[in-house]
C-alpha positions as CSV (number, residue, x, y, z in Angstrom):
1,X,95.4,112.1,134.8
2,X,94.4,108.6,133.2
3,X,91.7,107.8,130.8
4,X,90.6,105.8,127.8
5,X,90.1,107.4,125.0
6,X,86.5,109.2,123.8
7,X,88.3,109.6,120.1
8,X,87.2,109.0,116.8
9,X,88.5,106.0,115.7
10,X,89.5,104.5,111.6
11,X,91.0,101.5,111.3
12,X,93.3,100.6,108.3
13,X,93.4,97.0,106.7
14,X,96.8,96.5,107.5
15,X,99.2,97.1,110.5
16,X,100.8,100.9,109.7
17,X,103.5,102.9,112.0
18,X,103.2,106.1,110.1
19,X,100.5,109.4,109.9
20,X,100.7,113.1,108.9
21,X,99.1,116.2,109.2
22,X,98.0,117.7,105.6
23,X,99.4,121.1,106.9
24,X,98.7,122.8,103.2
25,X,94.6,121.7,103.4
26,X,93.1,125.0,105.4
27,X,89.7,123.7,104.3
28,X,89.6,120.5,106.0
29,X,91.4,118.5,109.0
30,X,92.8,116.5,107.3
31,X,95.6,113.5,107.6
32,X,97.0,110.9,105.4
33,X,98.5,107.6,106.8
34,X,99.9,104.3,104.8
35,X,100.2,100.5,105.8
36,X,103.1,97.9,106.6
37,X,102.5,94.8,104.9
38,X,104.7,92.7,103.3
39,X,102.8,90.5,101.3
40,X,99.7,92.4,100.5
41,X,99.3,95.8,98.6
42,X,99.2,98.3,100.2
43,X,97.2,101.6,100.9
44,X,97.7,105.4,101.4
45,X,94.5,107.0,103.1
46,X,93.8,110.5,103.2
47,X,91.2,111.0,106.0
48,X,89.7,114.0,107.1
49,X,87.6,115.1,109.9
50,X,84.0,116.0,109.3
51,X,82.6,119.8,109.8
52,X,80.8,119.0,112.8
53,X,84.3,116.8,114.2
54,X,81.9,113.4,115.0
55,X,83.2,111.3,112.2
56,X,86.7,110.4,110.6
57,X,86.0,110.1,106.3
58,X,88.1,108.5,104.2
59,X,88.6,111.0,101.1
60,X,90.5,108.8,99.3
61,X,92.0,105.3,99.1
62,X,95.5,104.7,97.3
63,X,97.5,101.8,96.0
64,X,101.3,101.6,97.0
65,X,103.7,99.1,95.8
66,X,105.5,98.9,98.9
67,X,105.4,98.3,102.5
68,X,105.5,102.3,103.7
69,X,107.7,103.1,107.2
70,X,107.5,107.0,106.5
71,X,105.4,109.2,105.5
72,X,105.3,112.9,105.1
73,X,102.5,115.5,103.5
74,X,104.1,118.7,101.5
75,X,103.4,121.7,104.2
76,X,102.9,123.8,101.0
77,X,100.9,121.7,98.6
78,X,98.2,119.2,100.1
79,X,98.4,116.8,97.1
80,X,102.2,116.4,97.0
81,X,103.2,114.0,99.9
82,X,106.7,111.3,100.5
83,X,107.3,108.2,101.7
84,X,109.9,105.6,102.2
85,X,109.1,102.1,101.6
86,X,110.7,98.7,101.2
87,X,110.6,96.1,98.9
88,X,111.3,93.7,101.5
89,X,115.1,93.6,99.9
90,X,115.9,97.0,99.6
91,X,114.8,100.9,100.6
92,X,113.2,103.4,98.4
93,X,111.8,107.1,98.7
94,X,109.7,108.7,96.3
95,X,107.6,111.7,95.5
96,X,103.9,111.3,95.2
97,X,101.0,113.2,93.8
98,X,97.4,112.4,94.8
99,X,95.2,112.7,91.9
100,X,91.8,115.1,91.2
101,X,89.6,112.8,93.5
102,X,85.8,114.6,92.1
103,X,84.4,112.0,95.4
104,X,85.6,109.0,94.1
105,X,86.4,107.5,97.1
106,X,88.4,104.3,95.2
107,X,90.4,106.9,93.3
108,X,92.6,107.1,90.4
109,X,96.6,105.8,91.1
110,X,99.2,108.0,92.9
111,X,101.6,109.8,90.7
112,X,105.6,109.3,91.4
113,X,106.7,112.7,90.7
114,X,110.5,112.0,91.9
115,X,112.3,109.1,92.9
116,X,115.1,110.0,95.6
117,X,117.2,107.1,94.5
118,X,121.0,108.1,95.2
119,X,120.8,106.2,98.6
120,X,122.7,102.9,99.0
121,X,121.7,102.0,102.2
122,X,118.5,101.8,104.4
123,X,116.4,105.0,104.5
124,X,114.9,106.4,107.0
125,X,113.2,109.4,106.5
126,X,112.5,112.3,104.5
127,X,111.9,115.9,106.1
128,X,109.8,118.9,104.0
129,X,110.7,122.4,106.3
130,X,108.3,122.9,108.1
131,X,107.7,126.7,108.0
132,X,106.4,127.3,104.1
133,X,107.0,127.0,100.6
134,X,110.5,125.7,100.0
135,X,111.6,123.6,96.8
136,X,114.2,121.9,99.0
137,X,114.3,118.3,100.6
138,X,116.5,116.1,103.2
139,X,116.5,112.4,103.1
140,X,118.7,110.5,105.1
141,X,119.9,106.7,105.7
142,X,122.0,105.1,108.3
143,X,125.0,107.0,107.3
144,X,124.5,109.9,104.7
145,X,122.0,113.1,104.7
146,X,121.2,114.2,101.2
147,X,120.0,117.8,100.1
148,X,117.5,117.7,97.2
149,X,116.2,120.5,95.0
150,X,112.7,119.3,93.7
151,X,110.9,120.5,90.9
152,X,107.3,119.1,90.8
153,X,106.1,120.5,87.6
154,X,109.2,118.8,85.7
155,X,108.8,115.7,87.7
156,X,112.3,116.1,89.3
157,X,114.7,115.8,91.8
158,X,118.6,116.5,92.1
159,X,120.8,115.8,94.9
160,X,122.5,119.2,95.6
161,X,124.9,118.0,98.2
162,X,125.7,115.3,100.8
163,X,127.9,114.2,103.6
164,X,128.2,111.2,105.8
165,X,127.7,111.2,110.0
166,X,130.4,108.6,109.7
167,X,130.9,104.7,109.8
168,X,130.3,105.2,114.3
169,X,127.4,106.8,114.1
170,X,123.9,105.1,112.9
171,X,121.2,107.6,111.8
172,X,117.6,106.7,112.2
173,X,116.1,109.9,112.2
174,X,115.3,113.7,112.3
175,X,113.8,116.9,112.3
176,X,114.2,120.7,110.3
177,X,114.5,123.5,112.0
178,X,110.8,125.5,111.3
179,X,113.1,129.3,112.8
180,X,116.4,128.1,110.3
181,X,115.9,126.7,107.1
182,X,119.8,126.1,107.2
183,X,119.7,123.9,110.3
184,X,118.6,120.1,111.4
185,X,118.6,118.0,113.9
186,X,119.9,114.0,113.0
187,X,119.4,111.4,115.5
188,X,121.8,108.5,116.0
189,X,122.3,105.5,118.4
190,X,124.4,107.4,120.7
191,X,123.9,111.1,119.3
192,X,121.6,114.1,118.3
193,X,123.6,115.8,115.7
194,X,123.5,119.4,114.0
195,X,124.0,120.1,110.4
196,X,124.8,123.1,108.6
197,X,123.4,122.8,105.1
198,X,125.0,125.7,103.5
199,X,128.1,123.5,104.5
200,X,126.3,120.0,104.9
201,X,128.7,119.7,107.9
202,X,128.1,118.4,111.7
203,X,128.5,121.6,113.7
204,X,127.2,120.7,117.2
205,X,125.9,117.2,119.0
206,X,124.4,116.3,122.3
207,X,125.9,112.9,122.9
208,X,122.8,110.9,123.9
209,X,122.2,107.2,123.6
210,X,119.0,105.6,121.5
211,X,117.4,108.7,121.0
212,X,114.3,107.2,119.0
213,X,112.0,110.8,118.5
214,X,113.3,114.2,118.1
215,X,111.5,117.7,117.2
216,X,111.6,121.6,117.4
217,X,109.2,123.9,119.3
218,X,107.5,125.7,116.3
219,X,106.8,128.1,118.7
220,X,110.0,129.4,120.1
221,X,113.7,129.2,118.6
222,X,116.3,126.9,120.4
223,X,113.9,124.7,121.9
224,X,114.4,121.2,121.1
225,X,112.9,117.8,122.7
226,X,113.6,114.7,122.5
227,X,112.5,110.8,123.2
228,X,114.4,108.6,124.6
229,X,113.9,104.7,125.4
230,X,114.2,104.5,128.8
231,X,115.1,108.0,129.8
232,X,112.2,109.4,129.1
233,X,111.4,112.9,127.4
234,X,114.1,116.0,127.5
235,X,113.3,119.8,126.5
236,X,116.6,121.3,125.6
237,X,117.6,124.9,124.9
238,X,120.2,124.8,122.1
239,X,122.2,127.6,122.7
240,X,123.3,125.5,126.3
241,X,123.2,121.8,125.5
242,X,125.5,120.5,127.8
243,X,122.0,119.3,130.0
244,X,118.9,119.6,129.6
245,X,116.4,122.3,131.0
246,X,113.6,120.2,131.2
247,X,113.1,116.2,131.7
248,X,109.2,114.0,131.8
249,X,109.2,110.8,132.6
250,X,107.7,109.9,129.3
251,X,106.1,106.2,129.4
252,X,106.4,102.4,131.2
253,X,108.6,101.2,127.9
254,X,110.0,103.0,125.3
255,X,108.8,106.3,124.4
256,X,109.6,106.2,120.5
257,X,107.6,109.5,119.3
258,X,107.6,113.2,120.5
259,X,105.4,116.3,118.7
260,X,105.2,119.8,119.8
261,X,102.2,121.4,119.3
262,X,102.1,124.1,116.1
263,X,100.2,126.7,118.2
264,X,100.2,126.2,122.0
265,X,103.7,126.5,123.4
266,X,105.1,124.0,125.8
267,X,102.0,121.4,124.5
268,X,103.9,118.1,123.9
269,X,102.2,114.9,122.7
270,X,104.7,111.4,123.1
271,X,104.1,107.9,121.8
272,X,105.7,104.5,123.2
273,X,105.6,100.9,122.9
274,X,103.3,100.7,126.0
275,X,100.7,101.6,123.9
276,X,99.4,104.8,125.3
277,X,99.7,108.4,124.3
278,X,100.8,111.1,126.7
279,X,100.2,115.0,126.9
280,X,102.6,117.0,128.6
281,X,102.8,120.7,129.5
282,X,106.3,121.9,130.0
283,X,106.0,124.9,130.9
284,X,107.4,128.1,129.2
285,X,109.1,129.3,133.1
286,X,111.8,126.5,132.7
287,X,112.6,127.1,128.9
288,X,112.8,130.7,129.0
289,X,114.4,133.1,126.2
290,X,117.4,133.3,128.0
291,X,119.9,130.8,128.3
292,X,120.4,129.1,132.0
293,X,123.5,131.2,133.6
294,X,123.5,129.1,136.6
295,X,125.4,126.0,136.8
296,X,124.9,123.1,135.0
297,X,123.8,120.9,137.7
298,X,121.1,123.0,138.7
299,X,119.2,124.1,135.4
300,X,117.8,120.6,135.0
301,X,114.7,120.0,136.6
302,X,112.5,116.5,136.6
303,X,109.3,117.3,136.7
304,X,105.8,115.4,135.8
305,X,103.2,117.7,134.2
306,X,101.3,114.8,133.0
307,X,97.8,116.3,131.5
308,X,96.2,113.7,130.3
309,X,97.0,109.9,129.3
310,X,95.2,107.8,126.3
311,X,95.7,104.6,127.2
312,X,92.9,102.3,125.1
313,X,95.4,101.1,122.8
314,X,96.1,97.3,122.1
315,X,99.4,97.8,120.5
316,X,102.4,100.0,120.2
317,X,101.7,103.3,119.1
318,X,104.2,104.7,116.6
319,X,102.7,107.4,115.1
320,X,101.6,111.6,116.4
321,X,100.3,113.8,114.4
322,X,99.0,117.3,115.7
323,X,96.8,119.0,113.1
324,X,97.7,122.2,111.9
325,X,93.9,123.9,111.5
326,X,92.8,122.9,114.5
327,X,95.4,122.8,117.1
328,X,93.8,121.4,119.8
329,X,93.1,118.0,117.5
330,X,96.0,115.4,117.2
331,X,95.8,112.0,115.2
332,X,97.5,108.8,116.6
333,X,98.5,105.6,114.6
334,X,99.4,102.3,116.8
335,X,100.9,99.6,115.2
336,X,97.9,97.5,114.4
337,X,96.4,100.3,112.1
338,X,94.1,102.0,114.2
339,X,93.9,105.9,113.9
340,X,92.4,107.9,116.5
341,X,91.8,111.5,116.6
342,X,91.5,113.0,120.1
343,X,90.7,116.7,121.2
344,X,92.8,118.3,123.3
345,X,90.3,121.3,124.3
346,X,88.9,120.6,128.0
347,X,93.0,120.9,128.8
348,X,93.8,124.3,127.7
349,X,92.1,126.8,130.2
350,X,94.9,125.1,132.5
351,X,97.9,126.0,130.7
């Protein structure tokens, strides 16, 4: 199915690539989002959804010093929140607290509450598990993955361990494991790689090339999908990764985002730089709880359970967000700052 979109739309100041669910506000639906400007200063924006769902508010309206190309809420405190940034010379991560906002809507300055500064090279992400309160964090740039212990209320962080993928491999990504708090996934050029980090060792890969998006079903243990650029989406069961069980077609260019949905199994949302947004159903028959004991050329199957399309984009759309309090809602971010939150409802008698 094809169709515009009949979101709600925000649009930021600035051009922006990154948005997150505020997974710890069970009040409100809530999402916070930062710009991409080089020369200008830029802005973190916590939006939430009103009660009755009609209108996208801004709550509150932040300064950043730099240009931000992640960004990711605590799942276990809704203030707390990380980004990576650049100075336009170098790559930073840090630890942010949002202040008491009382309805100011321009509010107070964001609190650094850690830096994560032991990286040489470029960042590119920070992960927070996903599945509740944990005082540990992964960062990761081209080459290493770091283990943090953080300590909020002493305004702290300590690297606890690290290893490098390796001067062949070229990390620009990843995801934690929600069912292992021990396990996550690392995506590379040519690679998804599994770490151990009671070891912070490599213990298993699936050797695929530009792997751009990658993330865990919430909903059901070694189910994994990922995006590719040109090869479109793949649902793979980890415990027989030779192939995988499931592939979409995923978009016209490169499909550079992929969320599973936090309460509807098999609900996928994917991003790509053909500016549209597409929801997929794979369904739970060819990711069962057993792994495939038939051969490996036939437990792969190509299939198009396309739901719906959003397509009134006018640029590349970088950033998915499903919301956590309402399921059914998901936030997208393209790259010339527009948010749009979209309701997923009239699809899920069919699943």
């Amino acid at each position: 199915m094809q169709g515009g979109s009949s979101g709600i739309g925000y649009g930021l100041k600035y051009q922006a690539r990154c948005i997150s669910d505020v997974k710890a506000d069970t009040d409100y639906t809530s999402f916070l989002t930062g710009t991409l400007s080089l020369k200008e200063e830029n802005e973190v924006h916590l939006l939430r959804l009103s009660s009755g769902g009609s209108e996208l508010i801004c709550e509150g309206l932040f300064s950043h010093p730099n240009e931000i190309w992640d960004l990711a809420s605590c799942p276990f405190d809704q203030r707390i929140f990380s980004t990576v940034f650049s100075t336009g010379e170098a790559f930073g991560a840090a630890i942010w607290q949002i202040p008491e906002l009382y309805g100011q809507l321009n509010s107070p300055q964001l609190e650094r509450v850690a830096s994560l500064d032991a990286h040489v090279g470029k960042i590119n992400c920070v992960l927070w598990w996903p599945s509740g309160r944990c005082d540990k964090l992964i960062s990761m740039d081209e080459q290493n993955i770091y283990l943090w212990s953080l300590d909020c209320s002493n305004k702290s962080a300590e690297v606890l361990s690290k290893d490098s993928a390796g001067m062949l491999h070229s990390l620009s990504g990843g995801a934690w494991d929600p069912h292992d708090v021990n396990a996550v996934a690392a995506t590379g050029e040519s690679s998804v790689q599994f770490w151990d980090l009671r070891t912070m060792k490599k213990v298993n890969s699936i050797e695929r090339a530009h792997v751009r998006g990658v993330d865990y079903n919430p909903k059901r243990e070694h189910i994994l999908i990922t995006a590719e650029d040109e090869s479109g989406i793949h649902v793979w069961d980890l415990r027989k990764a030779k192939t995988p069980v499931q592939e979409l077609p995923g978009h016209t260019h490169w499909t550079w985002a992929v969320k599973c949905n936090p309460e509807y199994d098999g609900l996928i949302l994917s991003a790509g730089t053909d500016s549209a947004v597409n929801l997929w159903y794979a369904s739970a028959s060819s990711t069962n709880d057993k792994p495939p004991e038939s051969p490996v050329g036939s437990t792969r199957q190509r299939v198009n359970l396309l739901l719906n399309s959003y397509t009134d984009y006018e640029d590349s759309v970088y950033g998915l967000a499903w919301s956590s309090r309402e399921p059914w809602v998901f936030a997208s971010l393209s790259y010339d700052g527009r948010v749009v939150i979209e309701s997923v409802k009239p699809f899920l008698p069919k699943l």
